[in-house]
C-alpha positions in Angstrom: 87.8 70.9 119.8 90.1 70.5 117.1 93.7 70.0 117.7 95.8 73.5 117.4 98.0 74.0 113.9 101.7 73.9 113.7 103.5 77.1 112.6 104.0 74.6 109.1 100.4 73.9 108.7 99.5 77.8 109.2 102.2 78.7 106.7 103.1 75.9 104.8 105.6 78.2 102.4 107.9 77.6 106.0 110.9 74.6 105.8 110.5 72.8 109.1 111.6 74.7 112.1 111.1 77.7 111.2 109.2 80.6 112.2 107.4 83.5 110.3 109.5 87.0 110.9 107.6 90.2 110.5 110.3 92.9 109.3 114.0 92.3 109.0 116.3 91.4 111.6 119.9 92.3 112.0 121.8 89.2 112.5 125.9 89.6 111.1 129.2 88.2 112.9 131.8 91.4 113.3 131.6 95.0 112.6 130.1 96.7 109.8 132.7 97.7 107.5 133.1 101.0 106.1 132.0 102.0 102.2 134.5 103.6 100.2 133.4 103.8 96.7 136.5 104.5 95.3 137.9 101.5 96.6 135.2 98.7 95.9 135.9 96.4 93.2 133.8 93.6 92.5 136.2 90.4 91.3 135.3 87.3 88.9 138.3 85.1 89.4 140.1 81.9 90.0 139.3 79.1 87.3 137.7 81.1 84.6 137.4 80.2 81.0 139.7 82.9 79.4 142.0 82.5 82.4 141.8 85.9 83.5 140.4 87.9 86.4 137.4 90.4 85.6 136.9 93.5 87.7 133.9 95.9 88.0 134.4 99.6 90.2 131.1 99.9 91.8 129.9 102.3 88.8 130.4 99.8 86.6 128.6 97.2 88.8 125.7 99.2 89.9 125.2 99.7 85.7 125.0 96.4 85.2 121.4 95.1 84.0 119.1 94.9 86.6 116.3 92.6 87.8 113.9 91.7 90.3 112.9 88.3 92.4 110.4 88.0 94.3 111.8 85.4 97.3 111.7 84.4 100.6 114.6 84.2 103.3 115.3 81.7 105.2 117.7 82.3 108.5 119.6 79.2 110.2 118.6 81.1 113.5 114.6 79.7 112.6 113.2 83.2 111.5 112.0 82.9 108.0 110.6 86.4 106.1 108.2 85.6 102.9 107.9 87.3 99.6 110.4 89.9 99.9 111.6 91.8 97.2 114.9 92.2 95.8 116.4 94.3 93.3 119.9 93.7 91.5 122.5 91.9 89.4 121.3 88.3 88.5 124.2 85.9 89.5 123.5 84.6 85.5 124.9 87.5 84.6 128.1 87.2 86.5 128.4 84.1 84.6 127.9 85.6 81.4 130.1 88.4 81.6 133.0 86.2 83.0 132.1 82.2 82.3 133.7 80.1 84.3 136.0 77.0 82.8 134.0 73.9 82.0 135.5 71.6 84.9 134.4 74.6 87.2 132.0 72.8 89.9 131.6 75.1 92.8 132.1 78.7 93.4 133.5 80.8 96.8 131.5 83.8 97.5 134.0 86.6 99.0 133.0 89.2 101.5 134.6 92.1 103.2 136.8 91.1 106.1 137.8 87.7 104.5 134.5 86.1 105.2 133.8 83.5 102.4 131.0 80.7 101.5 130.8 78.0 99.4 128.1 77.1 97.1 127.7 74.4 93.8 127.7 76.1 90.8 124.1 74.8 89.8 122.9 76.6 93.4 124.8 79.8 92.4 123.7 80.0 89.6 119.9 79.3 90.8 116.7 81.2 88.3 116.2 84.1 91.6 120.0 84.0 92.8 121.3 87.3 92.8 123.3 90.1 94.0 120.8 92.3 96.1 121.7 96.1 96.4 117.8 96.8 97.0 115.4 95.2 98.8 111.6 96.7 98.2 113.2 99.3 96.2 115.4 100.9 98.5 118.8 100.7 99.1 120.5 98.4 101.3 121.5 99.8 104.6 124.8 99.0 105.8 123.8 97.1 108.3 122.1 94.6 105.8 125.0 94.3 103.4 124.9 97.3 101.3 126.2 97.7 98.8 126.3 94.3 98.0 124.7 91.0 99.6 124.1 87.6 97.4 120.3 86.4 98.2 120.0 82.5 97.4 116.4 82.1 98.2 116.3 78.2 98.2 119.3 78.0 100.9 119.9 78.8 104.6 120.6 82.7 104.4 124.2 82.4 105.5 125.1 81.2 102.1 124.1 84.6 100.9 127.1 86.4 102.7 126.4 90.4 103.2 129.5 93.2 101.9 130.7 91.1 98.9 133.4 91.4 96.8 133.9 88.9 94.3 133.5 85.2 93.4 136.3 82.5 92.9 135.5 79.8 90.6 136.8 76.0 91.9 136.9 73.0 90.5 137.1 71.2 93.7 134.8 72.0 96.8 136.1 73.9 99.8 134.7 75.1 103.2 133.6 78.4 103.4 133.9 80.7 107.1 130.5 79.2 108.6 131.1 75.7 106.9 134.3 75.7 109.0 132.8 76.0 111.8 130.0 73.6 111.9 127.4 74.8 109.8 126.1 72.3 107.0 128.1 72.5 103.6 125.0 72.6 101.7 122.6 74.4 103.7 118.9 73.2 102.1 116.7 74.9 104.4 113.8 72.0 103.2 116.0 69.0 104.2 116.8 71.2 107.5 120.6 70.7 107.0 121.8 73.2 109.8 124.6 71.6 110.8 127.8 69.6 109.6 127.6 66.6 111.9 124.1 66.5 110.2 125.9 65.8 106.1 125.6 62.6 105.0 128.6 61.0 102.1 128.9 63.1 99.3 127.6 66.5 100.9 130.8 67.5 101.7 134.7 68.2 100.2 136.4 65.3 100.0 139.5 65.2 103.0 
């Protein structure tokens, strides 16, 4: 008899430790906040090139052009869903519209309640990066970040924070909520980097 395959070896789309999830779990820290169009502004600012902070109402977000990726999800909890699809604003486009300065290196991705994570600019600005409002062409519920969540296929999910607002451009790197408290400051679901005791020199701000 032959030996039994690994979950990797049955799906080998799967970075190590993970597990294949059939439908979408709920998985957030805190409450679900509340939706009040016309309140929610979308926000492009700290070291941008003109200087300036750039704003979109949810109107003028939701018209912005619209796209499609095909990509999987990867959850530091070991659940990993394949081939989902998700519908919205390119992060490309963000950087387009409102280009950040050329010593710009990193960016902070703002969420309701404060919550924050920190990406490199090359990983935000990734080919299927960007910010979902549909997922198999429907709407976001609440519960799963409507009406804004960034997906960054090739990292951990958390870096993709649900209920965002805006996006601070730095020229320094800086701990985001999770990252503060012990997640992995670059979160490459292939390299497994879960956790920050895991980060080796150079992976994380300098003290």
């Amino acid at each position: 008899m032959g030996q039994p395959r690994s979950r990797e070896e049955e799906h080998p789309q799967l970075p190590p430790g993970q597990r294949l999830q059939r439908g979408w779990p709920v998985t957030h820290y805190g409450p679900v906040p509340r939706f009040r169009p016309e309140r929610w502004e979308f926000r492009a600012f700290g070291a941008t090139a003109d200087g300036g902070k750039h704003c979109w109402t949810h109107e003028e977000f939701t018209a912005l052009p619209y796209a499609t990726v095909v990509a999987d999800m990867h959850c530091v909890t070991k659940f990993s869903m394949l081939g989902a699809e998700w519908g919205g604003v390119r992060t490309q486009t963000i950087l387009d519209l409102a280009p950040p300065a050329p010593d710009v290196t990193h960016v902070m991705v703002w969420a309701e309640y404060g919550f924050s994570s920190n990406l490199r600019l090359a990983d935000f600005a990734g080919e299927n990066c960007l910010f979902a409002t549909h997922r198999s062409g429907e709407l976001l519920t609440a519960e799963h970040g409507f009406p804004v969540r960034l997906v960054v296929p090739h990292l951990y999910a958390w870096k993709g924070p649900k209920w965002v607002r805006g996006i601070e451009y730095m020229t320094a790197d800086r701990r985001g909520f999770w990252e503060e408290r012990g997640y992995h400051n670059l979160g490459d679901p292939w390299r497994e980097q879960r956790y920050s005791y895991q980060e080796q020199p150079g992976e994380g701000p300098e003290l």
